[in-house]
N, C-alpha and C positions, 0 to 999 in steps of 0.2 A: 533643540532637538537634533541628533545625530543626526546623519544619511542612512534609508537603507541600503546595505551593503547584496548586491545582487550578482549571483553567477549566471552566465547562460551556457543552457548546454543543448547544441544540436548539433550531427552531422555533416550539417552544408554550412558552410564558410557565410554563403549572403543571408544566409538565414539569422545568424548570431549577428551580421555586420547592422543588420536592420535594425533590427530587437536592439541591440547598443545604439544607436543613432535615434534611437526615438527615446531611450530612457537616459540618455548622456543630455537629454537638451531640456531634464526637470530638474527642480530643486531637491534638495534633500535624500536623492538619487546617485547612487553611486555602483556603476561595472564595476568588482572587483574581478571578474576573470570570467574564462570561455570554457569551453571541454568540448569535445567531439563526440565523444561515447563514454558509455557508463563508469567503464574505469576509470577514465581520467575526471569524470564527475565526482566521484565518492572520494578522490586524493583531492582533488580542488578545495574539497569542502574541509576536509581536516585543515589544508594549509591557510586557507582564505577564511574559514568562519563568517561565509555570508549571511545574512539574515532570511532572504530566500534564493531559491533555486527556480529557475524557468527550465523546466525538464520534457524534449521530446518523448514521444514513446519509441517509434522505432528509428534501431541505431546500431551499428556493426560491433559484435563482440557483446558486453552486457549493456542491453535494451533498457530504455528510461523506466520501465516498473520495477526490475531486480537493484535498478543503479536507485532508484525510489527507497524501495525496503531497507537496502544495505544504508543510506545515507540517513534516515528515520530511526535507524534503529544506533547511530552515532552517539554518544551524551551531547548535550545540548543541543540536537538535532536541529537544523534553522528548519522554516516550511516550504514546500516543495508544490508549485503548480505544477502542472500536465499541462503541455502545450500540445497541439495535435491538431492535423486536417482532417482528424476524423469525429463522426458523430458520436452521440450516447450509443453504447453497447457495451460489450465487454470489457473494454479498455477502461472505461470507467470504473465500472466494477472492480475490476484489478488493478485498477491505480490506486483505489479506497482505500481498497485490501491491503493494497502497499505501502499506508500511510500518508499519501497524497493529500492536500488542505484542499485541494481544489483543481479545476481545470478547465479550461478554455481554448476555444479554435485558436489557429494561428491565425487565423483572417480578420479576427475580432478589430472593431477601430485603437488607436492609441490610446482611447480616453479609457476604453474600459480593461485594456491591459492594464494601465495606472491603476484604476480603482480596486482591481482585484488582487496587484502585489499588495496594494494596503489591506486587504481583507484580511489577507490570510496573512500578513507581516503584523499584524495586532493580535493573531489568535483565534480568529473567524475562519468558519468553513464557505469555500465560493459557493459550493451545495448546499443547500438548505436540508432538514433533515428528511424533511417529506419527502424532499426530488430522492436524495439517497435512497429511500425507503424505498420507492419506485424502482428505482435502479435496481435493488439487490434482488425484492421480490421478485421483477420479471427474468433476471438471471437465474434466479435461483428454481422458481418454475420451469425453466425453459433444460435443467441439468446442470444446474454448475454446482463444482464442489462443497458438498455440505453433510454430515455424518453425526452420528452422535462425539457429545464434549467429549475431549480426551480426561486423561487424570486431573493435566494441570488447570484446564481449564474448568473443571469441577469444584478445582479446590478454590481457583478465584473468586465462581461463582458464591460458592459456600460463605466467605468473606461477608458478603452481602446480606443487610440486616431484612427482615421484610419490606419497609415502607421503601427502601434505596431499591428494592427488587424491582417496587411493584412502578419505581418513579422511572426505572432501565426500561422496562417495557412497553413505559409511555413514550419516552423519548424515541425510542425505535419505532412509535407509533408516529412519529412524525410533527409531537404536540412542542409546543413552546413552552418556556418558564412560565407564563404570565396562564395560557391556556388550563397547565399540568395544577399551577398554584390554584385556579379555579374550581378543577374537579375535584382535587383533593381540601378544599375550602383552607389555606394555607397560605401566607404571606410566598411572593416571588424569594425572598432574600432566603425563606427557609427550604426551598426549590432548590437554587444556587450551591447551598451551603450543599445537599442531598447530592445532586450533580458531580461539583467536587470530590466527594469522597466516592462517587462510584466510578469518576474517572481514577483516582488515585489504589482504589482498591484493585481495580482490573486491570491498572498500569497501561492505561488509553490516555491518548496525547487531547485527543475532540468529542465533540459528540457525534461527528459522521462516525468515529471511528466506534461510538459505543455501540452507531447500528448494524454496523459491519458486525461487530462481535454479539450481538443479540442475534442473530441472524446464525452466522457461522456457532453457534453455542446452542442455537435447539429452543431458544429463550422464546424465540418469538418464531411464527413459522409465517412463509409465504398465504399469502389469501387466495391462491388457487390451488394452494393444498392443503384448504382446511376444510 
């Protein structure tokens, strides 16, 4: 098994020396480079092709959520944690929004910085879809950006047969394959298979990301505005 290949990117110098010094002394684990700010994050990433990114939020010039989107939105985009000294709120929300896999305190022990590069280095989200759920809906209650679909995202919808509709609405609902496969009386694998094609139809990388766009698309509405 390779090493995974790991940028860091934060504005203070002991901050990147630390985060390197705790993942230089695992196996399978490999720094391929630093950045300071967003810019020099998103050139890293073309040059280096890490497999992920430890990405502060705030940072001089373009800030860890724009340097987020731009680098998600690369071809083969590696996954991108949020590292941050700050709690659930907005930044969450907007890191989601930015394609972020996941994110974590910076105070968190070493053990569970490890576990969570593996999370999200396999294709897992560090947010479970529920917690997302939570997330968006108390943002999205409280005023944050949310409008009727534009055209394009009309026509993604559109794409979507009924049953993959009605399987987008569960997921955004916070339910699991095994949960979703139950109410709908249906094998996990043919769940999966449904899943699939509504991520590849909606051109979504995860399933936080499919709640994000349920959410941002009208699909599903907050429960303290329904």
């Amino acid at each position: 098994m390779s090493a995974l290949r790991i940028l860091i990117v934060d504005d203070q110098a002991l901050v990147r020396a630390g985060f390197r010094l705790i993942l230089e002394a695992q196996e399978r684990v490999e720094v391929v480079g630093e950045a300071a700010d967003g810019d020099a994050a998103v050139a890293a990433v073309s040059e280096l092709t890490p497999d992920v990114v430890l990405m502060d939020i705030r940072m001089p010039g373009l800030d860890g959520i724009a340097a987020t989107a731009a680098i998600t939105a690369l071809p083969d985009a590696p996954r991108v944690l949020i590292l941050t000294t700050f709690d659930l709120n907005s930044y969450v929300y907007e890191a989601l929004r930015a394609g972020a896999s996941g994110f974590l305190l910076k105070d968190a022990p070493p053990d569970e910085l490890l576990a969570a590069i593996h999370v999200v280095a396999r294709g897992d989200s560090l947010l479970g879809a529920s917690v997302t759920k939570q997330v968006i809906e108390e943002f999205v209650v409280q005023g944050g950006p949310r409008g009727q679909p534009d055209a394009a995202t009309a026509r993604r919808l559109a794409q979507l047969t009924t049953r993959e509709r009605e399987i987008l609405e569960l997921v955004a609902d916070g339910m699991s394959n095994a949960e979703i496969a139950d109410l709908l009386v249906v094998s996990v694998s043919t769940v999966k298979t449904h899943v699939g094609q509504i991520l590849m139809k909606l051109e979504l990388r995860d399933r936080v990301q499919t709640v994000v766009f349920a959410y941002e698309s009208g699909l599903v509405e907050p429960r303290g505005s329904r």
